[in-house]
Every structure is written in structure tokens, then in C-alpha cells.
N, C-alpha and C positions, 0 to 999 in steps of 0.2 A: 091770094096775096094780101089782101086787105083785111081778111082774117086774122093772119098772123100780126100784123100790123098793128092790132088793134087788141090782141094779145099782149104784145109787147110792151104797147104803152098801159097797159092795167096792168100787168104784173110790175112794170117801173113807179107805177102810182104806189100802189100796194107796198112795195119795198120802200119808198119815203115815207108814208106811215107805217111800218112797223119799227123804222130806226127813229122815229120822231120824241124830243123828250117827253113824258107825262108825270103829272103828278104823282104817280106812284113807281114810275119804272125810273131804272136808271139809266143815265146816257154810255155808262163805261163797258168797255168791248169785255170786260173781265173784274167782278170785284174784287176776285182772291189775288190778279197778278198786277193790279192796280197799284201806285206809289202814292206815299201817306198825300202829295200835295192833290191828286186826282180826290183822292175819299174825301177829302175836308171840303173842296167845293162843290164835289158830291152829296154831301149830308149837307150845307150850308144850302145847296138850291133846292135838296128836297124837304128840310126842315121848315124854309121859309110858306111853303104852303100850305102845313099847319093841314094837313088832310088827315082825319082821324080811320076813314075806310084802307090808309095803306099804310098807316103804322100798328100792322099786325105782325105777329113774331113770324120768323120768318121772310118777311117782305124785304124787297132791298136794302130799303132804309133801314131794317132791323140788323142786315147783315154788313150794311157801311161800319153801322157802331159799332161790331163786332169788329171788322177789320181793323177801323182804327186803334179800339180799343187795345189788341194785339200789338199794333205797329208801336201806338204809345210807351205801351209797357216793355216792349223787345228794344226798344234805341233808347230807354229810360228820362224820356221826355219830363220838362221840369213843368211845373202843375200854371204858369205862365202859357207858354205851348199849348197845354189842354185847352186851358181857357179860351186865346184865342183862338182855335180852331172849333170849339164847341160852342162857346158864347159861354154867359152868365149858368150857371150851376144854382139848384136845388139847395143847395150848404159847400162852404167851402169852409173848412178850418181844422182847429188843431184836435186831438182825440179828446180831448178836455172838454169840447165845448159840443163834440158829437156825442157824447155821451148824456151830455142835459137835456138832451131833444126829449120834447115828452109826446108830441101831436104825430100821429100816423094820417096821409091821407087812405081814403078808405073807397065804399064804392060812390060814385058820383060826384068822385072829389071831395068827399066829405071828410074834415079830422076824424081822425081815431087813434086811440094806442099810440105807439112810439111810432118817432116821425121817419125814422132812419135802419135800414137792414140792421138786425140785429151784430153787437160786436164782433161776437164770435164766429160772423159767416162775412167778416170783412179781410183782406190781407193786412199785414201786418204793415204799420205806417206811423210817422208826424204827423201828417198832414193829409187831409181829403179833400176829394173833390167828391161829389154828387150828383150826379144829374135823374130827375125822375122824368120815367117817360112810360105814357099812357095814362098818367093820374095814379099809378100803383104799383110798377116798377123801377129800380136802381140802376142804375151804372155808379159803382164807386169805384175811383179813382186812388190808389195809395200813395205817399211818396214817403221818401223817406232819403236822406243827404241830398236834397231838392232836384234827386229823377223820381221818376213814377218807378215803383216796387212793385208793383200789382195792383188790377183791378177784380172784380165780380160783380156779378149780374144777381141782383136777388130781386125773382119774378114770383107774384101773387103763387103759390103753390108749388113754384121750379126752383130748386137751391141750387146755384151751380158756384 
């Protein structure tokens, strides 16, 4: 009896750490049936720890921005919204002012080249937003009659 006992309470230990939050997992029972206000505090708490080992593609956090980025673009959220749900952006402005960009960060965060996914691999828009993530990757944000039109991912060697 004190076998089982003893059983029970290690697999009850066990089950409070694996639902435990960590820096790179996420707390949500589901990212894809998740609602936009779960993702935003979702990316807002795993953002805040700045862990470079779990912002790999693929990772939660890679697939939050992914969800949200969708939810964004599907309820055509106005580039306000983005903001504050994502923070401060990489560049935000009009296609005028994204086009003079001349500095690319490159490896090690270093400038290089153009600072901004190329024009022609952005959706069509007014108005962007930007956010780089991992020192080398985009998320641009489009808007356009001030909802979001479209975003893209333009990653170091991945054009989507």
C-alpha cells in the first residue's frame, strides 16, 4: 500500500512540473484554439525573458507570433492594436520612409545592406509596422484604411 502511495504522490509532483510555466514553454492548453487576448499575454510574458535558446523557429514563442500575426491580419486590427499588444517595433511608418532604409542588421547584429525585407516580399500597405526578431528576422505588419492588410515573415534564407 505505501508503494502505491508513494507512487501517487511522484507522479502528482511530476504533473505540477510539467504544467509549470518556463521560459520557453508555454502556459496555453492550445496555441492554435487560443483567443487573440490569451496570445498577447502569452508573447508579452515569454518576450519579457529575453531567452535567446527559445527563440528558435518553431518554438512557442515563434508560433504565438505566428498566431497572432494571423488573428491580426483576419479581424484587420488597426497598427495601434499591434503596437500595443507587441510593444515598440523595429520601424513603424509610411512606405516613403521604409524605402530610405539603407542599414541591414546582419550576423552578430551587425549593420549591413538594407535594413528592411525587401519591397517586393512585403504585402501591400500605407503604413508598417516591423518587428525584428533574433537580430535577422521580420515580421512586417501592413495596413492599409488603418486595419492591418497583411503581414510576412521574411527570415535569413526563408521567404514566406
Amino acid at each position: 500500500m505505501k508503494s502505491i502511495l508513494t507512487i501517487v504522490a511522484t507522479l502528482s509532483i511530476v504533473s505540477v512540473f510539467a504544467q509549470s510555466p518556463s521560459a520557453c514553454g508555454t502556459t496555453l492548453e492550445s496555441i492554435k484554439n487560443a483567443n487573440t487576448d490569451e496570445l498577447i499575454a502569452e508573447f508579452k510574458r515569454l518576450h519579457s525573458y529575453s531567452n535567446p535558446y527559445c527563440d528558435t523557429t518553431n518554438s512557442d514563442y515563434h508560433k504565438i507570433m505566428i498566431s497572432l500575426a494571423n488573428q491580426f491580419t483576419a479581424s484587420h486590427a488597426s497598427s495601434d492594436q499591434v503596437l500595443e499588444a507587441m510593444g515598440e517595433p523595429y520601424f513603424k511608418g509610411p512606405l516613403s520612409e521604409y524605402e530610405n532604409q539603407k542599414v541591414t542588421i546582419g550576423r552578430g547584429g551587425k549593420p549591413i545592406g538594407k535594413s528592411l525585407p525587401p519591397q517586393f516580399k512585403i504585402p501591400g500597405g500605407d503604413y508598417y509596422v516591423v518587428y525584428l526578431w533574433r537580430n535577422k528576422d521580420y515580421l512586417t505588419f501592413a495596413f492599409k484604411d488603418n486595419g492591418c492588410s497583411g503581414h510576412t515573415w521574411w527570415e535569413k534564407g526563408n521567404y514566406r
